[in-house]
C-alpha positions in Angstrom: -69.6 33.7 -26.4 -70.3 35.8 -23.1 -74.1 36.1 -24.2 -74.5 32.3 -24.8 -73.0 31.6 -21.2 -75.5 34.6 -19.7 -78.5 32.9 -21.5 -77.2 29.2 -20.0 -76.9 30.9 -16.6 -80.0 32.5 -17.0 -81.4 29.7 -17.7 -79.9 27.6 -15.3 -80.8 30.0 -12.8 -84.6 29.8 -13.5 -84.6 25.6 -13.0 -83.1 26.4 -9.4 -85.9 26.7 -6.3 -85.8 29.9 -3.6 -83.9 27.6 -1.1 -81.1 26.6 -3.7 -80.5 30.1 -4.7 -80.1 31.5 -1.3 -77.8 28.6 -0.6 -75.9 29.2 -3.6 -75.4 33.3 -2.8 -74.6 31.8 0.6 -71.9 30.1 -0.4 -70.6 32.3 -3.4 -70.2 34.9 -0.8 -68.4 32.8 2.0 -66.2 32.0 -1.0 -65.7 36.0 -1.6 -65.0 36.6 2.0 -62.7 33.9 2.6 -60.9 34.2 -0.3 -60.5 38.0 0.6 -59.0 36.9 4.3 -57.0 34.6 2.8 -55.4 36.7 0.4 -55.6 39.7 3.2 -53.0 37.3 5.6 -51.5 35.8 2.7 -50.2 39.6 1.6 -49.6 41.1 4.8 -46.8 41.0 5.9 -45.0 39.6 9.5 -43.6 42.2 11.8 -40.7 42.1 14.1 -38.9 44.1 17.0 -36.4 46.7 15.7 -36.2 49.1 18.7 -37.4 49.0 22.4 -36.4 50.8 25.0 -36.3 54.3 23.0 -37.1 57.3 25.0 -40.2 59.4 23.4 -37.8 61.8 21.7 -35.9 58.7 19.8 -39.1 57.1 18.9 -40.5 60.3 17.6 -37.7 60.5 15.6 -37.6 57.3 14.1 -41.3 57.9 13.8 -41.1 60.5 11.4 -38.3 59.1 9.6 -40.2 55.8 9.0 -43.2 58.2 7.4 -41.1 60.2 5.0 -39.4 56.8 3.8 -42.7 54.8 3.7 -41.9 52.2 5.7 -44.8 50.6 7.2 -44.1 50.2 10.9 -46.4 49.3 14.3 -46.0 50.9 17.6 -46.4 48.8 21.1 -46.1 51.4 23.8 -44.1 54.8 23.7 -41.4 52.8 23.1 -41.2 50.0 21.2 -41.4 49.9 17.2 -41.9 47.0 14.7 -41.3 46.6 11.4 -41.7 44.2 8.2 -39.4 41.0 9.2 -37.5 41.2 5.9 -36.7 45.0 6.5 -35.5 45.2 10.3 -31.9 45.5 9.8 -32.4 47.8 6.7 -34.3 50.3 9.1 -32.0 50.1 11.4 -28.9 50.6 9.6 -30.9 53.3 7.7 -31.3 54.9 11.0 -28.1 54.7 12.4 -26.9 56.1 9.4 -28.9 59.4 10.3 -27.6 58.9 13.8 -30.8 57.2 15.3 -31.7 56.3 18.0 -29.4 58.6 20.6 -30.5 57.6 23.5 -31.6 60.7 24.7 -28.9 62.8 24.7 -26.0 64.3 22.8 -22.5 63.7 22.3 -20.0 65.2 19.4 -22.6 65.8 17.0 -23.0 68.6 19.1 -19.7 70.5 17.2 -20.7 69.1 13.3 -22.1 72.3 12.8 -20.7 75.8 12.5 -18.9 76.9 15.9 -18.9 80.5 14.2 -19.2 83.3 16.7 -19.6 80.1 19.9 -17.9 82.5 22.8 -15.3 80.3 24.8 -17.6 79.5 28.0 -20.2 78.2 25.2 -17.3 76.0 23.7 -17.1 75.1 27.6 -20.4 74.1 28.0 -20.7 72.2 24.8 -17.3 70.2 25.6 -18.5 69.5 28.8 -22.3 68.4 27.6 -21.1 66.2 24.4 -18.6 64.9 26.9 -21.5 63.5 29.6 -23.3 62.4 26.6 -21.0 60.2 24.9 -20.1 58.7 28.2 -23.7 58.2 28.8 -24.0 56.5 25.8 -20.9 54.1 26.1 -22.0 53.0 29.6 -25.7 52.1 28.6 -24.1 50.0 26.3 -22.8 47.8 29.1 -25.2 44.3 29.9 -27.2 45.0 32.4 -27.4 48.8 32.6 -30.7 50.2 31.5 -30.3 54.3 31.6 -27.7 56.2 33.0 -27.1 59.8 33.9 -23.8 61.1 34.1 -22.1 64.7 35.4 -19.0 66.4 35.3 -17.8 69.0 37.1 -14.1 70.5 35.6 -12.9 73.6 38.2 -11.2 76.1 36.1 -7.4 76.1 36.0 -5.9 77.6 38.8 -1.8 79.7 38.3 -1.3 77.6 41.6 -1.1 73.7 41.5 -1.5 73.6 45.2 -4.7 75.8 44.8 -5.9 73.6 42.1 -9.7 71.7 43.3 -10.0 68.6 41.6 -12.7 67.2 38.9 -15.6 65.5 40.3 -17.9 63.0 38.5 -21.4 61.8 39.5 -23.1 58.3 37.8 -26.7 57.7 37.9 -27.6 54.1 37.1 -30.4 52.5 36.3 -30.4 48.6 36.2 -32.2 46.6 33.2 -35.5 44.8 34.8 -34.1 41.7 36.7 -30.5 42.5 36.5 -28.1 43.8 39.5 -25.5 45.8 39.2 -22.4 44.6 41.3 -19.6 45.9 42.7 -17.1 45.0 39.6 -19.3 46.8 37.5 -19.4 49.7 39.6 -15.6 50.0 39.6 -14.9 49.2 36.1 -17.7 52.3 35.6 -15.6 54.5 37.4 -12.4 53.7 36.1 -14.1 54.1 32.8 -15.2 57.7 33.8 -12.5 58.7 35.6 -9.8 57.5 32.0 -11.9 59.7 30.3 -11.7 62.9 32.1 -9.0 64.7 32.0 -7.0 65.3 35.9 -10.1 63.1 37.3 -9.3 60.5 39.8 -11.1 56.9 40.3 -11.8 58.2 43.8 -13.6 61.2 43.3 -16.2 59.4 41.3 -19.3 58.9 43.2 -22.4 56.2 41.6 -25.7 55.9 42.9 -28.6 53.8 41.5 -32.1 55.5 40.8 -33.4 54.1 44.2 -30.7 56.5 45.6 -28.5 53.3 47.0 -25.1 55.1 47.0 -22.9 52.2 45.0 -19.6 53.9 44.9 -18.8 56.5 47.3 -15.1 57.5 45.9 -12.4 55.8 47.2 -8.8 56.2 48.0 -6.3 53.3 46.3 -5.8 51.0 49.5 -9.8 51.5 50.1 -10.1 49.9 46.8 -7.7 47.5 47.0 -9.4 46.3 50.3 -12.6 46.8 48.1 -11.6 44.4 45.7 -10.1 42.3 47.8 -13.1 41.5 50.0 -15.3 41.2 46.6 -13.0 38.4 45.6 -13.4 36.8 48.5 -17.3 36.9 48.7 -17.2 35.1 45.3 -14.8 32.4 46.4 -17.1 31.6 49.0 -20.4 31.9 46.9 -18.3 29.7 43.9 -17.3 27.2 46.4 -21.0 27.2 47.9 -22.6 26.9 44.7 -20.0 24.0 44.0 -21.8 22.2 47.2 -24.8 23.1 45.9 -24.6 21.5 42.6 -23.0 18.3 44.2 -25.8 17.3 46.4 -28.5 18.7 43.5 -27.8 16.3 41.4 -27.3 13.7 43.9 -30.9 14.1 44.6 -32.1 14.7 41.5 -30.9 11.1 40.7 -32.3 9.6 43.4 -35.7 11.6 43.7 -36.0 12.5 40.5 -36.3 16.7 39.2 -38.1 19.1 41.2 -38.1 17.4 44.5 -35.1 19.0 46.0 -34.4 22.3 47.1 -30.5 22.8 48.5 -28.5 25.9 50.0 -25.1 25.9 51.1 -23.5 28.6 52.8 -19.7 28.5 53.2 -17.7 30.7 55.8 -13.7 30.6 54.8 -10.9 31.6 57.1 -9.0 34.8 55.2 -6.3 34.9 58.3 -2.7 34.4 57.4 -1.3 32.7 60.0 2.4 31.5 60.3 3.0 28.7 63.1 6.2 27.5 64.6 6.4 24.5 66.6 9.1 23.4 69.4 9.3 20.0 70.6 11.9 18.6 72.8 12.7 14.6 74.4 13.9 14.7 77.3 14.2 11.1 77.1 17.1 11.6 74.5 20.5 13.4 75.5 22.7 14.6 72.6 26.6 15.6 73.7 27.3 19.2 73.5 31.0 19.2 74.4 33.6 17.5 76.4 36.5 18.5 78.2 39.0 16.6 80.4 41.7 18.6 83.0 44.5 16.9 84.3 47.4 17.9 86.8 50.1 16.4 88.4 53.3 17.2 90.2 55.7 15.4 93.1 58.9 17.1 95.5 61.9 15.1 96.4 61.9 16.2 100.3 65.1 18.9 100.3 64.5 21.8 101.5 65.6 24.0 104.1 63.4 25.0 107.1 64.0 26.1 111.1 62.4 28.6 112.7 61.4 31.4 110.6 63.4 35.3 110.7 66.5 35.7 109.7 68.5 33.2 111.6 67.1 30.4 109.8 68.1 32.5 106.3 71.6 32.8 107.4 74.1 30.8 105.5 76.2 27.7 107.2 77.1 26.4 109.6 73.3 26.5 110.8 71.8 28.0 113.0 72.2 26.9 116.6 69.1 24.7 117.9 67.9 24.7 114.1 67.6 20.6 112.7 67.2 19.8 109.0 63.9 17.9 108.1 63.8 15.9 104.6 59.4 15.3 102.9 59.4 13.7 99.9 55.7 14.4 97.9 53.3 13.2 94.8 50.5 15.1 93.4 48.4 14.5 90.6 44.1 14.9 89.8 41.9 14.6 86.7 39.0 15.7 85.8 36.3 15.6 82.6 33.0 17.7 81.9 31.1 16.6 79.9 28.0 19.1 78.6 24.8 17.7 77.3 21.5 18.8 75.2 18.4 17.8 75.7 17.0 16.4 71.7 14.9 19.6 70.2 12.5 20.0 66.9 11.5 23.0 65.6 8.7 23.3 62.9 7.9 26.2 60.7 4.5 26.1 58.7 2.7 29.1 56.9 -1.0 28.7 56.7 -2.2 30.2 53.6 -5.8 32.1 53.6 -9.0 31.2 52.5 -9.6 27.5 54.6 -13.2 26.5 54.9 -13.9 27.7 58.7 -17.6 26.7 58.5 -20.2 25.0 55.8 -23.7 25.1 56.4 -26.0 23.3 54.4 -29.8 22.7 54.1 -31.9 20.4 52.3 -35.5 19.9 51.9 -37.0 17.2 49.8 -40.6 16.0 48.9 -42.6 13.6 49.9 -40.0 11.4 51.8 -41.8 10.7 55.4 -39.5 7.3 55.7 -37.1 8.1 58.7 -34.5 5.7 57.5 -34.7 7.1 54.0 -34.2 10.8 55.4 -31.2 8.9 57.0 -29.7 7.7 54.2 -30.1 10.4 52.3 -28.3 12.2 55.5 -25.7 10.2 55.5 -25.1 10.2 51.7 -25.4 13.8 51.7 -22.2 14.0 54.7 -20.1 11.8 52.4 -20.3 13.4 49.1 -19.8 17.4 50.5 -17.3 16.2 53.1 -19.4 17.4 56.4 -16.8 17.9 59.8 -19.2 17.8 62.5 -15.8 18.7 64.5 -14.9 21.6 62.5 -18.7 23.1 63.8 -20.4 22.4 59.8 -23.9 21.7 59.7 -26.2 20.0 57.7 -30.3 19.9 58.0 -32.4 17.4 56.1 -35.7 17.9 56.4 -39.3 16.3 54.3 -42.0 18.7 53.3 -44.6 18.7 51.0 -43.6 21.1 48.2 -46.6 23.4 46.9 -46.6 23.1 43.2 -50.4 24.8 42.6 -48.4 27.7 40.3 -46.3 25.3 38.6 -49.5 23.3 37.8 -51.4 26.9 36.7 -49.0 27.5 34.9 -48.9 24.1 32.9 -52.4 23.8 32.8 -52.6 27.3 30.9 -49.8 26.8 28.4 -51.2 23.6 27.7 -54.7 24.7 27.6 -53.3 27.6 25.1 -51.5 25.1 23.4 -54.4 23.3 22.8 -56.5 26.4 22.0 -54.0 27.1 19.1 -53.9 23.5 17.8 -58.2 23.6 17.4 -57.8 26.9 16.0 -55.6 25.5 13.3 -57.5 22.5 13.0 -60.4 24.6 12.6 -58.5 26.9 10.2 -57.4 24.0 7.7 -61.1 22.5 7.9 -62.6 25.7 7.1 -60.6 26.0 4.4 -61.0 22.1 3.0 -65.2 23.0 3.7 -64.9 26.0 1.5 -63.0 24.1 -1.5 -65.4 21.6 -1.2 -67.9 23.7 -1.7 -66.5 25.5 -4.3 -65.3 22.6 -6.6 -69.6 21.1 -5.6 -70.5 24.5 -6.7 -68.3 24.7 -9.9 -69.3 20.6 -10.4 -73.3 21.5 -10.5 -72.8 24.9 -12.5 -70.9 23.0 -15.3 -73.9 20.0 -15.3 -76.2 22.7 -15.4 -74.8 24.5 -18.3 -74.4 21.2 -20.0 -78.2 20.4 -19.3 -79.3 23.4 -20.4 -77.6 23.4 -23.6 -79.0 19.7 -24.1 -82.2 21.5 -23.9 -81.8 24.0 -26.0 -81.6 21.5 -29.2 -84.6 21.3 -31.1 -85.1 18.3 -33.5 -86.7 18.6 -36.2 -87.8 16.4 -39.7 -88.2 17.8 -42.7 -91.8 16.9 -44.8 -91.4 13.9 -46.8 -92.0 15.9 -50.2 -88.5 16.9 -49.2 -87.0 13.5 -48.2 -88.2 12.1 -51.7 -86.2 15.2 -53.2 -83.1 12.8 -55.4 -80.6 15.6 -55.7 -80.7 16.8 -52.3 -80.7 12.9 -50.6 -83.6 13.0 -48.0 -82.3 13.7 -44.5 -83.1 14.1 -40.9 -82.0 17.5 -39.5 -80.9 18.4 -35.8 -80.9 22.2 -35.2 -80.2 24.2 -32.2 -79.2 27.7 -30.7 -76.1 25.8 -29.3 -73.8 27.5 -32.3 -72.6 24.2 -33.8 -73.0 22.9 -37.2 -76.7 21.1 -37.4 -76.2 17.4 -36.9 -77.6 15.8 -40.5 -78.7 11.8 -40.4 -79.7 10.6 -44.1 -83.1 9.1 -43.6 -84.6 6.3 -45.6 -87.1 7.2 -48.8 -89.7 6.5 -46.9 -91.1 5.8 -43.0 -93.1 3.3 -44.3 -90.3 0.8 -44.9 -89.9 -0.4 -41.0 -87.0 -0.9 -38.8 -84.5 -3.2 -40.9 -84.5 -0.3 -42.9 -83.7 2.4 -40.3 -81.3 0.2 -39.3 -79.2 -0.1 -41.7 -79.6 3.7 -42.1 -78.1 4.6 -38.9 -75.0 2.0 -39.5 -74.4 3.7 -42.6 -74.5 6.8 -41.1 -72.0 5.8 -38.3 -69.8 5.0 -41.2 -69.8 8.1 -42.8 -70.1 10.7 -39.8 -69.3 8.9 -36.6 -68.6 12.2 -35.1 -72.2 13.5 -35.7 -73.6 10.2 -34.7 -71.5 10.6 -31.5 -73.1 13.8 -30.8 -76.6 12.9 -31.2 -76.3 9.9 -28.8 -74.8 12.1 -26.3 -77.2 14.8 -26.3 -79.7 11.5 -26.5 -78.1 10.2 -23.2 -78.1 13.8 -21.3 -81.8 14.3 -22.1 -82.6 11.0 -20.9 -85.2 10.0 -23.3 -85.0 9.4 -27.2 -84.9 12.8 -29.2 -85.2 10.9 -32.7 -88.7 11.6 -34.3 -90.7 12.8 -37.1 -93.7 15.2 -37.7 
């Protein structure tokens, strides 16, 4: 079977011109190649983040372990490894199974080995070391921190407790790219450090950031109160700014539309505590206090005695010579009332509790508006919806200007121009692809109707002698031979040419009677050769 199809192609390949055959390796070997690529993507396989950030040492690791478990892998930078898609989470719980990545340092591994012969200031050092590391460790684990360094310093126990210095801690921090560490984190990092060493104190913690910005310089507990206290405050303010800030954003966002706004607010709040109390009095209005009302009275009926005073006159009868008796008769009496009165008196008490807005200040700029009495109105609407007091000394600045958007356009004009480079590249991927199928299934198309052409060819027809056709036993017949490997194709001819066409005629109809499957063939071999193959010697 193989030979008869390398003598068709053979064949076929002969009938073909020098610019066909060069077009047809052409395309049989843009066929290969693409149906290599194809198979190439089809089979590799996607890759996808699992670790960044590693230190050298971790990746090196991780590295080696990848190699010895044959686990294809990719490396972006000194840090950063990818794997297969489907296999991300199986390297990396195979790895954290062998206690990778560690981050660069060392924690209580350190003691999974033998401590055999370890002296005690060894012990010491390893304590103190896997101590630092695991603490390094837990704190990187926070959002937002990036690396961290951390120290410990533990003073030997002293037989006095008065003599006794005190453990010190030192944190070096280094934020993730874009992130700030603030002051929260900073004391929740200390506390952290300071629960976790024994006889250390939150204030003897100090934290610095790798720019050498000291964060945290160890406080006592009413220096972090106030600490706290004034961090709470600073985020009331910002959250009650922000609160401002939103308000009048999307204010102008309805009315200008996004993007042609910009607001800040900054709010100053008044943390005093005051308590006030007020006296009033009205004077106009007298309220009685008390009352009181005195009365005497008394009278004499005129008997008495009387003369001229020493003892004569104090002598008993008969009287005195020269002495005459004088008769008075008397009334007395007197009232009196006082009356006390208080002048009408209020007293009010009022505590004034802290954090009242002292002072907003807010600024708005917005694009293209040159229309004064649309910058007015805005103005005006802006004073109504944040609640503006001029009299209370807030501000508010509303001001046109024409924003510069030339980045913002950049940038759209790239992502759009990539987006559109990745669409044609698609496009041109999937019309590659339909070209090359094409031109496989024309290829495949013209190599069958060659082979079919060629084996039309290849039948020869032949007619036996007439000695033979006037043979009785073997009935006279017309042969059709070939190399095609099928059964020669037999048509029983008449006795003789000579006895014209009604003849022959009725020869072929009997023959489509008998063997229409062999009549079939000869027609169709007939039609592919174009031209009548029936004849005679």
């Amino acid at each position: 079977m193989f030979a008869q199809l390398r003598e068709q192609f053979a064949a076929f390949w002969e009938r073909q011109s020098g610019g066909q055959r060069a077009a047809l390796i052409a395309l049989v070997a843009a066929g290969v190649v693409v149906s290599a690529l194809f198979m190439t993507w089809a089979s590799t396989p996607s890759y996808a983040v699992a670790f960044s950030g590693l230190a050298e040492a971790d990746a090196g690791q991780i590295v080696e372990a990848l190699n010895a478990d044959g686990t294809p892998y990719r490396l972006e930078g000194a840090g950063t490894i990818l794997v297969p898609s489907d296999k991300v989470y199986e390297v990396r719980l195979r790895m954290a199974r062998q206690g990778l990545p560690e981050g660069g340092t060392v924690g209580f591994e350190l003691f999974s080995g033998s401590t055999f012969g370890m002296t005690e200031f060894t012990q010491r050092v390893n304590y103190q070391r896997a101590l630092e590391g695991e603490l390094e460790r837990t704190i990187a684990s926070l959002q937002g921190v990036q690396a961290v360094r951390v120290h410990i310093v533990t003073p030997e126990k002293s037989l006095l407790a008065g003599d006794q210095p005190p453990a010190t801690a030192s944190v070096t921090i280094k934020a993730g790219p874009g992130r700030r560490i603030d002051a929260a984190q900073v004391r929740a990092i200390t506390h952290l450090v300071a629960s976790s060493v024994e006889d250390l104190q939150p204030e003897n913690v100090v934290v610095v950031d790798v720019d050498g910005n000291l964060l945290a310089a160890g406080a006592g507990q009413g220096e972090a109160a106030a600490g706290t206290q004034a961090d709470s405050r600073r985020a009331a303010e910002a959250a009650y700014a922000a609160e401002l800030r939103d308000k009048v954003q999307a204010l102008l966002d309805s009315v200008l539309g996004p993007n042609r706004s910009v607001v800040q607010a900054n709010v100053v709040m008044d943390w005093t505590e005051r308590e006030v109390t007020t006296q009033s009095y009205d004077p106009e209005t007298a309220a009685v206090r008390s009352s009181q009302v005195v009365s005497e009275r008394y009278s004499t009926d005129g008997e008495f005695s009387g003369g001229i005073p020493g003892a004569a006159s104090n002598l008993p009868t008969p009287v005195a010579e020269g002495q005459a008796a004088e008769t008075n008769a008397s009334f007395y009496e007197r009232s009196e009332q006082i009356t006390n009165y208080e002048i009408t008196q209020t007293q009010t008490r009022e505590v004034v509790a802290p954090g009242q807005v002292q002072r907003v200040s807010l600024s708005v700029l917005v694009d293209g508006v040159s229309d004064a009495a649309e910058l007015e109105t805005l103005r005006s609407a802006i004073l109504a919806a944040v609640g503006i007091d001029e009299a209370r000394g807030d501000s508010l600045a509303v001001e046109s200007l024409a924003f510069d958007r030339s980045y913002f356009e950049t940038q759209a004009a790239e992502l759009e121009k990539t987006e559109k480079t990745g669409l044609y590249f698609k496009i041109g991927q999937g019309v590659a692809a339909a070209l090359v199928l094409a031109a496989l299934l024309f290829y495949v198309q013209r190599l069958l109707s060659g082979l079919k052409v060629a084996s039309s060819r290849a039948w020869t027809p032949v007619l036996k002698p007439a000695s033979e056709l006037a043979l009785g036993a073997g009935q006279p017949a017309a042969q059709l031979t070939g190399r095609s490997g099928s059964a020669p194709a037999q048509l029983v001819a008449p006795s003789s040419a000579a006895q014209g066409e009604p003849q022959l005629e009725r020869f072929i109809a009997q023959m489509a009677q008998e063997n229409p499957a062999r009549v079939a063939e000869v027609i169709q071999l007939w039609l592919s050769e174009g031209q009548d193959s029936y004849g005679g010697d």
